[in-house]
C-alpha positions as CSV (number, residue, x, y, z in Angstrom):
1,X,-24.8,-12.4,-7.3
2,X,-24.2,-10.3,-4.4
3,X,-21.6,-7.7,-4.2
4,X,-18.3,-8.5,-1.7
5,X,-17.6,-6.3,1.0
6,X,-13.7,-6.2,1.5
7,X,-11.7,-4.6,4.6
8,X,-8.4,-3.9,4.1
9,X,-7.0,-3.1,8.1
10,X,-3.6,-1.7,8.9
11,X,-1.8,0.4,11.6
12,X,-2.7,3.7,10.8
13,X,-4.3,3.7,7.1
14,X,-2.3,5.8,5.6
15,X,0.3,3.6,3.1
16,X,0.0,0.1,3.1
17,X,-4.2,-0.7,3.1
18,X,-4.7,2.5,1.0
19,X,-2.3,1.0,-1.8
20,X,-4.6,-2.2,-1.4
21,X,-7.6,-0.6,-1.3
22,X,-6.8,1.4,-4.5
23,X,-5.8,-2.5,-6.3
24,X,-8.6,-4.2,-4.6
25,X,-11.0,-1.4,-6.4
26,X,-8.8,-1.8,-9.2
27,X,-9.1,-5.6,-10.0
28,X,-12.3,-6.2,-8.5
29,X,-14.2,-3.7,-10.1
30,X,-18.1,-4.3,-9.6
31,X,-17.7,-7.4,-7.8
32,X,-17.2,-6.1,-4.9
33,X,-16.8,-3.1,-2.1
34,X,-13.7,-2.1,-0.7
35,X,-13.1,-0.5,2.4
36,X,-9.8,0.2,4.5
37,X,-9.6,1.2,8.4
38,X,-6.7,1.6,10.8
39,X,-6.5,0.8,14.6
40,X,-5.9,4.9,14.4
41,X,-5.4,6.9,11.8
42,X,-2.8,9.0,10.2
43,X,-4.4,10.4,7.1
44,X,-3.6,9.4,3.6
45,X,0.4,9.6,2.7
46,X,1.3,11.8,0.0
47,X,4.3,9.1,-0.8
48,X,1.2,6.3,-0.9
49,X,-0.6,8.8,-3.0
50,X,2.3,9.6,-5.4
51,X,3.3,5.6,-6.3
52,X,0.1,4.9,-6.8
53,X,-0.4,7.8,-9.3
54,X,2.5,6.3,-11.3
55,X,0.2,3.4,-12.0
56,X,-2.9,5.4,-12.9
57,X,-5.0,4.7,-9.9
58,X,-6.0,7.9,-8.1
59,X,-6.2,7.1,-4.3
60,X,-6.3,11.3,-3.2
61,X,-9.8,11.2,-2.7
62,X,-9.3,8.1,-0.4
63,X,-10.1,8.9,3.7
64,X,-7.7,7.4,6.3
65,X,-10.9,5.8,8.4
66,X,-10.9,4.4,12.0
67,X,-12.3,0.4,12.4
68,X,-14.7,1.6,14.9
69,X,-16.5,3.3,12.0
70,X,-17.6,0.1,10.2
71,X,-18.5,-1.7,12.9
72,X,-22.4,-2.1,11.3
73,X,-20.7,-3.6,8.2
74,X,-21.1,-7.3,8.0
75,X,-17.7,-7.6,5.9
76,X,-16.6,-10.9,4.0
77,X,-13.4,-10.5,4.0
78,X,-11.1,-9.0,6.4
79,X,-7.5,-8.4,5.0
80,X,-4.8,-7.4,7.6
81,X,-1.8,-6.1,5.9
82,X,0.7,-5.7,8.7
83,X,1.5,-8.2,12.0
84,X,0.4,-4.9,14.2
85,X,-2.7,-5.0,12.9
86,X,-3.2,-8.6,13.2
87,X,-2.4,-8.8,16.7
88,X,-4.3,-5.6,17.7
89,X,-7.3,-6.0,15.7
90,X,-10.5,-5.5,17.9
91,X,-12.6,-8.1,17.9
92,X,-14.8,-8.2,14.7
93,X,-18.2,-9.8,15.2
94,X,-18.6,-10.9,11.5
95,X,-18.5,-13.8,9.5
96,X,-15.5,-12.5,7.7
97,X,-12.9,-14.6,6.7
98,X,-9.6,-13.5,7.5
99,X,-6.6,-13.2,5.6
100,X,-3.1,-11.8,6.6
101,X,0.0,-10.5,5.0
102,X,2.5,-8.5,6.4
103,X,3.9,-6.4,4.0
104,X,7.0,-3.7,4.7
105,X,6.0,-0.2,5.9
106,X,7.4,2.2,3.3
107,X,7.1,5.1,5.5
108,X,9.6,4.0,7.7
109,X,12.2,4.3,4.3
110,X,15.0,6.2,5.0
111,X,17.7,7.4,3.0
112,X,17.8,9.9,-0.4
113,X,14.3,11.1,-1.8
114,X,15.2,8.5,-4.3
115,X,15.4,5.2,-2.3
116,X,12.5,5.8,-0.3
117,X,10.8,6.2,-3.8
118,X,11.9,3.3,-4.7
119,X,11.2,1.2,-1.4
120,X,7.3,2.8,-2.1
121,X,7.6,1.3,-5.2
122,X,8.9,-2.2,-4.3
123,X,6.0,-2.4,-1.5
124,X,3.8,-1.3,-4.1
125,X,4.6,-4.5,-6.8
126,X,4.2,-6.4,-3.5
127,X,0.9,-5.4,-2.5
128,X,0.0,-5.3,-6.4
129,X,0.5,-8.7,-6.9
130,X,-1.4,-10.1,-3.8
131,X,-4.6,-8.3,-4.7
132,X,-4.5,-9.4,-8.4
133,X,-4.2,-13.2,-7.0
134,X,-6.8,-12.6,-4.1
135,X,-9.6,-11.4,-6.7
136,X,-8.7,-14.3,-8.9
137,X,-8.6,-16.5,-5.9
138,X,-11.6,-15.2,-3.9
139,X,-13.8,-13.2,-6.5
């Protein structure tokens, strides 16, 4: 059985496609590769980092990557987790089916340390549960 390659794209992969990236490795364990890319990139946010570290997956060794840089990959699946992604997504010559969901950007919380905790949090169950059903699903 060959291994999956998986791209998880969003804006700036720094909240959003890292969380996924850090499920998809989670729940897909051997089965397949994950990767996640940004149309530019903003560096991994602490916030992103933090959440996920209340579940017990470690994303701070995680890179905030460009697409451009896996253009040689022949991916799978391509996973676009918000609409500006979608829409400004370079052309991918691949094979890769496509799959979108826009989910909330938590770094655009505002409010009390607390509530934009807490909006990290709900994106988080949001994102959680859509890579636990697309590894069941597709994997």
């Amino acid at each position: 059985m060959t291994t999956k390659k998986i791209l998880v794209l969003c804006t700036g992969n720094s909240c959003r496609s890292q969380i996924a990236e850090g499920y998809l490795r989670f729940f897909a364990g051997n089965k397949a590769e994950i990767y996640s890319a940004g149309i530019s990139t903003h560096g991994v946010n602490p916030k992103a980092i933090a959440t996920m570290l209340e579940e017990g997956i470690d994303i701070s060794q995680h890179t905030s990557n460009h697409i451009d840089e896996y253009r040689h990959l022949n991916f799978d699946y391509v996973i676009t987790v918000c609409d500006n992604a979608k829409e400004n997504c370079p052309y991918f010559p691949s094979q890769a089916q496509k799959f979108h969901h826009n989910f909330p950007d938590p770094a655009k919380a505002t409010g009390t340390e607390e509530a934009v905790k807490e909006e990290f949090r709900q994106v988080r169950e949001q994102i959680k549960a859509y890579c636990r059903e697309f590894v069941n699903k597709n994997l």
